[in-house]
Structure formats: C-alpha cells, structure tokens
C-alpha positions as CSV (number, residue, x, y, z in Angstrom):
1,X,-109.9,-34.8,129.9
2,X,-110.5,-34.2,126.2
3,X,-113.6,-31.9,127.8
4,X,-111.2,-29.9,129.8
5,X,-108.7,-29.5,126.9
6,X,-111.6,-28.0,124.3
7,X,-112.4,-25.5,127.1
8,X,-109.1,-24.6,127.4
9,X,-108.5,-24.1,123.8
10,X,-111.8,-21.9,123.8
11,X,-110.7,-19.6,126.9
12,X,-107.0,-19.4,125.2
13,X,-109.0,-18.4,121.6
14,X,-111.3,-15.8,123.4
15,X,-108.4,-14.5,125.4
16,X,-106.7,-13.8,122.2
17,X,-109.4,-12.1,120.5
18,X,-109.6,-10.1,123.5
19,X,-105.9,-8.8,123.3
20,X,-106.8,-8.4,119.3
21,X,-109.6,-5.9,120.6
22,X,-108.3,-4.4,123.2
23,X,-105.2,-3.5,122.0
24,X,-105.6,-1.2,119.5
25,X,-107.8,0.6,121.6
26,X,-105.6,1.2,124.2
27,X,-103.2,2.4,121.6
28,X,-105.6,4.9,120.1
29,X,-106.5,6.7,123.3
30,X,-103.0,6.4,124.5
31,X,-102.8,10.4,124.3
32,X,-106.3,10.6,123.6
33,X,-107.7,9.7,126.8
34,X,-105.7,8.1,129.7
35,X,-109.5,6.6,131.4
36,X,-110.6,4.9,128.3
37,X,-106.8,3.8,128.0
38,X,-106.6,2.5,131.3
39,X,-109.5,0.7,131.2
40,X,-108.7,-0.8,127.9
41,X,-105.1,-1.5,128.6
42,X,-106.6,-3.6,132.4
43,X,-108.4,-5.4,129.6
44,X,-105.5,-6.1,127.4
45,X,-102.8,-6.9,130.5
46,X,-105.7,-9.6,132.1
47,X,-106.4,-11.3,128.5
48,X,-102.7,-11.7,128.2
49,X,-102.5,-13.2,131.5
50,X,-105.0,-15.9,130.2
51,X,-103.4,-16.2,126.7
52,X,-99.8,-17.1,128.7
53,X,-101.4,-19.3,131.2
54,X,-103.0,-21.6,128.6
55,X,-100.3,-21.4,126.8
56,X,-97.8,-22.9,129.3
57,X,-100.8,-25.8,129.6
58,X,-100.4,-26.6,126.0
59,X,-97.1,-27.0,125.9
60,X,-97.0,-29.4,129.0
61,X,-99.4,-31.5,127.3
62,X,-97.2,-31.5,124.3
63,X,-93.5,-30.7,125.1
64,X,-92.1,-32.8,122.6
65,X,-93.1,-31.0,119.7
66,X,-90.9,-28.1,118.5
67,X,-93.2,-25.6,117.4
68,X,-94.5,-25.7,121.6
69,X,-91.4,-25.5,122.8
70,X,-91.1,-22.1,120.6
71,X,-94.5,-21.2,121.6
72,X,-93.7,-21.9,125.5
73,X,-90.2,-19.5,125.0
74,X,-92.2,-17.0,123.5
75,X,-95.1,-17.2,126.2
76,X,-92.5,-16.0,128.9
77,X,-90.7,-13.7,127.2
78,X,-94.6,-12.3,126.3
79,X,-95.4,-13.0,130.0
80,X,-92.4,-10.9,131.6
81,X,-93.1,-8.1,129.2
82,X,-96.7,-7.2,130.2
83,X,-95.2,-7.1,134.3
84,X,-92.4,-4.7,133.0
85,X,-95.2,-2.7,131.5
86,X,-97.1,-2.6,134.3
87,X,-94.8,-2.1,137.3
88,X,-93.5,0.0,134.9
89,X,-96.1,2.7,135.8
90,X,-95.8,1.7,139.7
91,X,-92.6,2.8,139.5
92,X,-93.2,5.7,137.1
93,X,-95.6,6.7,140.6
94,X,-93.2,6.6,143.4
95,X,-92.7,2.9,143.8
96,X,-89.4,1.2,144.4
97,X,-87.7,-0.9,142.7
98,X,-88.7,-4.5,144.0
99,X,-87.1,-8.2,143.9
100,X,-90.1,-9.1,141.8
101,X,-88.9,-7.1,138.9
102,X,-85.8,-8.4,139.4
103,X,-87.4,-11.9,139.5
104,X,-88.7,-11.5,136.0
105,X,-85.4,-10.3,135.0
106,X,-83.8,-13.4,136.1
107,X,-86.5,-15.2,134.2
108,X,-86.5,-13.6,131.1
109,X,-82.6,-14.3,130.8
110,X,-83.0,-18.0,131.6
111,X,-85.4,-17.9,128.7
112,X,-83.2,-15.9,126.3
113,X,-80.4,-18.0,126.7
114,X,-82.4,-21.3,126.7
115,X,-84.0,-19.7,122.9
116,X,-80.3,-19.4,121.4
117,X,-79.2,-22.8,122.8
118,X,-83.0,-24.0,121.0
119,X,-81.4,-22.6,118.1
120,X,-78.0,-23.8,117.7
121,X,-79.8,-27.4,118.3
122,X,-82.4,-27.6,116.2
123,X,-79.9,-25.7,113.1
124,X,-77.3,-28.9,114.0
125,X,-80.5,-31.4,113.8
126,X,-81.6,-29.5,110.5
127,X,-84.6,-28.9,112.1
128,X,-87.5,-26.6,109.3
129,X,-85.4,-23.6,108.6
130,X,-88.1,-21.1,109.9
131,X,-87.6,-22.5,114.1
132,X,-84.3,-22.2,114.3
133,X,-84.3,-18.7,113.1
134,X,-86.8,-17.5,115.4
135,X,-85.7,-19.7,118.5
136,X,-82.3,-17.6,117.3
137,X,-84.6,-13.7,116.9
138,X,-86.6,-14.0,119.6
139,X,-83.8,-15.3,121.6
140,X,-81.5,-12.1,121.0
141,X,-83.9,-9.8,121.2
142,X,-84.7,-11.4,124.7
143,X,-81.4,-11.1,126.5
144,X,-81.3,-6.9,125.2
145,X,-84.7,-6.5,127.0
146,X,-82.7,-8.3,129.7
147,X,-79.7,-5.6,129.4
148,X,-82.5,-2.8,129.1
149,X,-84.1,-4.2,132.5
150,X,-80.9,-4.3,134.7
151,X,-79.7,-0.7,133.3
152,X,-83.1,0.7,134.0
153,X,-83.9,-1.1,137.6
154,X,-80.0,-0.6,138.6
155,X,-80.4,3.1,138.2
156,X,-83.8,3.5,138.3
157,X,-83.5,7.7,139.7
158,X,-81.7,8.1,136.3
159,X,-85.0,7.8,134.5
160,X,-87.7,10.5,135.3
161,X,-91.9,10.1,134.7
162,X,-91.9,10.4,130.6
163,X,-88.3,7.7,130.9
164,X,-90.9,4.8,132.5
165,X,-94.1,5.8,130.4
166,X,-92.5,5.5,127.3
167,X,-90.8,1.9,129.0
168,X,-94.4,1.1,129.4
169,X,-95.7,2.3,126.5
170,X,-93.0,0.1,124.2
171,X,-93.3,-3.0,126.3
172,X,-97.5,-3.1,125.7
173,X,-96.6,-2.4,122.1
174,X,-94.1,-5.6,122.1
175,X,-96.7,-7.4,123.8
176,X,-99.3,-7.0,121.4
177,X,-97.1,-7.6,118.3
178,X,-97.0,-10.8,119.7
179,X,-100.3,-11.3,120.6
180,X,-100.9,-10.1,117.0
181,X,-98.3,-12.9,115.8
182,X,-99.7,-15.9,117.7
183,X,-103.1,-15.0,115.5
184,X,-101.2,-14.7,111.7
185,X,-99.4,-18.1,112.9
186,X,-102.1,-19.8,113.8
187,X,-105.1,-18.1,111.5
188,X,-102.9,-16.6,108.4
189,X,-101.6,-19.9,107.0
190,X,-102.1,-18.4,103.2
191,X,-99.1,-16.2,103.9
192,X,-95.3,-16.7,103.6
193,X,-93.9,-18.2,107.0
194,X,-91.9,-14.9,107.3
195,X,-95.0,-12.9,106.6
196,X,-97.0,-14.8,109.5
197,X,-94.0,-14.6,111.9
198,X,-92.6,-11.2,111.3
199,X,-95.5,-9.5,109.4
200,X,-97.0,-8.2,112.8
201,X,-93.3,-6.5,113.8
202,X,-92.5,-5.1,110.3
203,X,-96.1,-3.1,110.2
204,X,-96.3,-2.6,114.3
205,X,-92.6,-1.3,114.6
206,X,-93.0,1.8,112.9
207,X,-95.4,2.2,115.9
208,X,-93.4,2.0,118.4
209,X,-91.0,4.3,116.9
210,X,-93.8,7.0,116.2
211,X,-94.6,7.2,120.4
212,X,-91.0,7.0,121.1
213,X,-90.5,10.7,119.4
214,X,-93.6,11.6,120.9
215,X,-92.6,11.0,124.4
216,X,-89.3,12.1,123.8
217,X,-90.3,15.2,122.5
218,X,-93.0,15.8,125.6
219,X,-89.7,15.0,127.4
220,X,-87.7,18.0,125.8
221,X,-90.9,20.3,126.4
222,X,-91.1,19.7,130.0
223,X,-87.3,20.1,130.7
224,X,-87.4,23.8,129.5
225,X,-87.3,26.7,131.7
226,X,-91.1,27.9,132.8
227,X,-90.0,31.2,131.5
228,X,-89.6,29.6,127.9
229,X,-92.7,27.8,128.0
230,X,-94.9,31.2,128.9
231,X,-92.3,32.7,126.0
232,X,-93.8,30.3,123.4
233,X,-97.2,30.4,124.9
234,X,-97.4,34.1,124.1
C-alpha cells in the first residue's frame, strides 16, 4: 500500500511538471501556430486529467484534513474547467450542446456552493485564516463560471466561432493558473501564503485579459463588410 501511494505521488508530481511545461507552450503558439498548439494543449488537457485523478485519491486517503478537503474543491472546479475548454472547441465546430456539459455544470455548482458552506465553517471554528478565505474565493468565483456556463449553453447560437475560442482560450488559462498554484503551494513555501495562493492569478490574469482584446478585436475585424476589409487592404 505504502508502494502504491509513492507511485501515485510520483505520477501526480510528473503530471504536474507536465502541465508546468506544456502550458506555456500552448500559450505561446496560441496565434502562432494552431498544430504545435494543439499538440501541446492534448498534452496539457491529458496531464491535467492525471493531476485531478490523483488528486481525488489523496484526498480519500486523507479527508479529514482541511487543506485536502480544499485541495479536492479545487481539483473539480480544475477538472470541470479543462472539459469546458475542450467541448468548448466541439462546439465552436458544429457540435451541440450536450447533457454532459450540462453534467459538469451541475457539478461545478455542487462544488461552488459546498466551497462557501467550507468557508463559513471553518471562519465559525476559527479555522488558519488563509482556508477559509480561499474555500470563500474559489468558492465565488465557482458559482460565476456556473452562471457563465448556463448563459452560454442556454443560448449557445448567441455566441459565434471567435465567442467559444476565446471561452476556450480563458478556461485553459484558469486551468493552468491553477496548475501553476498547486506548484507555489506545495514547492514555494519561502513566500507569503497570499503570494503562493494568489501569486499565479495576480501575474497570469493580465494574460487572460491580453487574449480577450485580441479575440475580441479579430471579432470586430471579421464582422465588417468584405468591402471594408478590401478598403483597408488597399
């Protein structure tokens, strides 16, 4: 058993390292060069797989212990992201909208509620100030990704190719800012507790915000006349 448990600690470390790498190189050729992102991103979305799964195994073996019971609510929330990113692409190619994304859905609101409740129990039990307030964070921020899934899958002929690649696009990013924050928690202990939990969003965010204009403004461009476009061209 102890066997078993060092080799799932090992494929969880190697799974993270993994998202660390692949990451960034996804988000590089992200305009670049949609193969080598592709091939990176298959990378990124399979390592994540693995870092979730042996995640969810560590906390069954210790459910008890606060920080796992964080660590499980942010596996989930981790874990429905990287399917919204992907079927996010299926849908941005014709595909319907299907009861597995609203499955996820369902489960990432179960999990953003079950965060806040986390909260308010472990501030009334006086609990280390730093778990309440990101049971409370991640919590919120849960439930709007659950009011941004059930907008977009309600209406889903409301949003147009550029709408679900830049859905995709800012769901990997999330994803990785908290593959990114599992490695300062667990590696960057000589920093602040805010710095190792919130560091990777304050530095990534401005990210996310860069390829949102981006997109948006490739949006714009493509909803002008043709005539326009050969105007400017000229």
């Amino acid at each position: 058993m102890e066997l078993l448990g060092k080799i799932s600690l090992l494929i969880h470390i190697v799974a993270g390292v993994s998202t660390l790498i692949s990451g960034p190189i996804a988000i590089f050729y992200n305009f670049k060069d949609p193969k080598k992102h592709r091939m990176a991103g298959k990378l990124f979305f399979y390592a994540m797989m693995i870092v979730v799964v042996s995640s969810i195994i560590g906390f069954l073996k210790r459910p008890e212990v606060v920080f796992f019971q964080f660590l499980f609510g942010l596996s989930m929330l981790v874990l429905c992201g990287i399917l919204r990113g992907l079927r996010s692409i299926f849908i941005m190619k014709g595909a319907p909208v299907s009861r597995f994304d609203w499955f996820y859905t369902v489960l990432l609101a179960f999990t953003g509620i079950a965060m806040i409740i986390m909260s308010a129990r472990h501030f009334a039990l006086g609990t280390m100030i730093a778990l309440p307030i990101l049971f409370g964070v991640f919590g919120f921020t849960t439930l709007l990704d659950v009011k941004l899934n059930y907008r977009v899958f309600s209406k889903p002929q409301l949003l147009d190719k550029i709408d679900w690649m830049k859905l995709h696009t800012q769901t990997m990013l999330g994803a990785f800012i908290a593959s990114t924050t599992a490695f300062t928690v667990n590696a960057a202990h000589f920093l602040p507790w805010w710095a190792q939990w919130f560091g990777p969003t304050m530095l990534l965010l401005p990210l996310q915000f860069y390829f949102a204009r981006k997109l948006q403004g490739m949006k714009r461009v493509s909803s002008r006349p043709s005539e326009e476009l050969r105007a400017e061209v000229k």
